[in-house]
C-alpha positions as CSV (number, residue, x, y, z in Angstrom):
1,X,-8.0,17.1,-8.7
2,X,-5.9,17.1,-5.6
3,X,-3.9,13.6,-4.8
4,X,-4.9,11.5,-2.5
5,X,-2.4,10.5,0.4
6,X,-1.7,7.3,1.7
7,X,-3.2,6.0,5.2
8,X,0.1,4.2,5.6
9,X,3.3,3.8,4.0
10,X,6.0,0.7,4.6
11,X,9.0,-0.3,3.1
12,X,11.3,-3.5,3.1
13,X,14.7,-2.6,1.2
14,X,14.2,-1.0,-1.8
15,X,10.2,-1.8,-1.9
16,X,7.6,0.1,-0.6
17,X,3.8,-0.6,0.1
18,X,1.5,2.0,0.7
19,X,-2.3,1.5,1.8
20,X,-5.3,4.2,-0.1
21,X,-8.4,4.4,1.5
22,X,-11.8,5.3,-0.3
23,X,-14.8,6.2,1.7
24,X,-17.9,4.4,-0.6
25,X,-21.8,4.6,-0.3
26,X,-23.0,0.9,0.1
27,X,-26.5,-0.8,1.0
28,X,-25.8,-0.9,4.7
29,X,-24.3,3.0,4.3
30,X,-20.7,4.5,4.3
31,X,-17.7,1.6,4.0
32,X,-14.0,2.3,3.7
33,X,-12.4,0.0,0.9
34,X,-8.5,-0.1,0.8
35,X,-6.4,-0.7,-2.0
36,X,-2.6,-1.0,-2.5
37,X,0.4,0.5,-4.2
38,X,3.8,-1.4,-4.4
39,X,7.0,0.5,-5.8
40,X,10.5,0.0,-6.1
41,X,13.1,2.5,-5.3
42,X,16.4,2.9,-7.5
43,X,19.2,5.1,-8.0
44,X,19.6,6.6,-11.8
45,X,23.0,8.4,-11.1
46,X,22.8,10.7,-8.3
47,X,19.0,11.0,-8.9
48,X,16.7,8.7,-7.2
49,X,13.4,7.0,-9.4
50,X,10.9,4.5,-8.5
51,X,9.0,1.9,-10.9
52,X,6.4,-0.7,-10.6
53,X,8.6,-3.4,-12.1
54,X,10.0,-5.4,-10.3
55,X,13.4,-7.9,-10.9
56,X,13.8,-11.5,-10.4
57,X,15.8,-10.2,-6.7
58,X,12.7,-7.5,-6.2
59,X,10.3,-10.2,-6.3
60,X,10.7,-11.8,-3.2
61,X,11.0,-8.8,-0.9
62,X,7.9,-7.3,-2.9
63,X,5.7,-10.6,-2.1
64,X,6.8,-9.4,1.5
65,X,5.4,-6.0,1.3
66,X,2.2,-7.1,-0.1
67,X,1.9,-9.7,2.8
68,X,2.6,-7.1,5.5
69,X,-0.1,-4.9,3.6
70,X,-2.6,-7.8,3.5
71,X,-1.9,-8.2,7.7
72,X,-2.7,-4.1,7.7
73,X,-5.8,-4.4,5.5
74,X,-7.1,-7.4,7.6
75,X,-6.3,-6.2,11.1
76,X,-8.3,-2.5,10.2
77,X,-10.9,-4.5,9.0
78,X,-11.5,-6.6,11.6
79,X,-11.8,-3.7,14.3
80,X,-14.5,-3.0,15.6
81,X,-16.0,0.8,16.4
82,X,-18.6,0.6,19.8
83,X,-19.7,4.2,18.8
């Protein structure tokens, strides 16, 4: 199974946000549902890692990131195709 890509990735410091889209049959046809990832980005050594926990610091910035997605989600939502 090949992994998916994100539409869009973000980042604020060391946190990042990145937007999935999924194409799903609904009553009224084809819909696109979108669906978030948040990570945090650290150094372990030379080598860099990334988690999905997040510190008392971490939390802030990643309440941030999921706003900025939120904005994102909402604003490809609410655009309109005239095709």
């Amino acid at each position: 199974m090949a992994k998916q890509k994100p539409s869009m990735v973000f980042r604020i410091g060391s946190v990042s946000g990145s937007i999935f889209e999924h194409e799903v049959d609904g009553e009224s046809g084809k819909r696109t549902i979108r669906s978030v990832s948040l990570q945090r980005r650290y150094k372990d050594g030379n080598e860099t890692k990334y988690s999905s926990s997040f510190g008392i610091a971490d939390i802030p910035v990643a309440i941030r990131v999921l706003q900025v997605a939120q904005q994102k989600i909402e604003d490809a939502e609410a655009e309109v195709s005239l095709e």
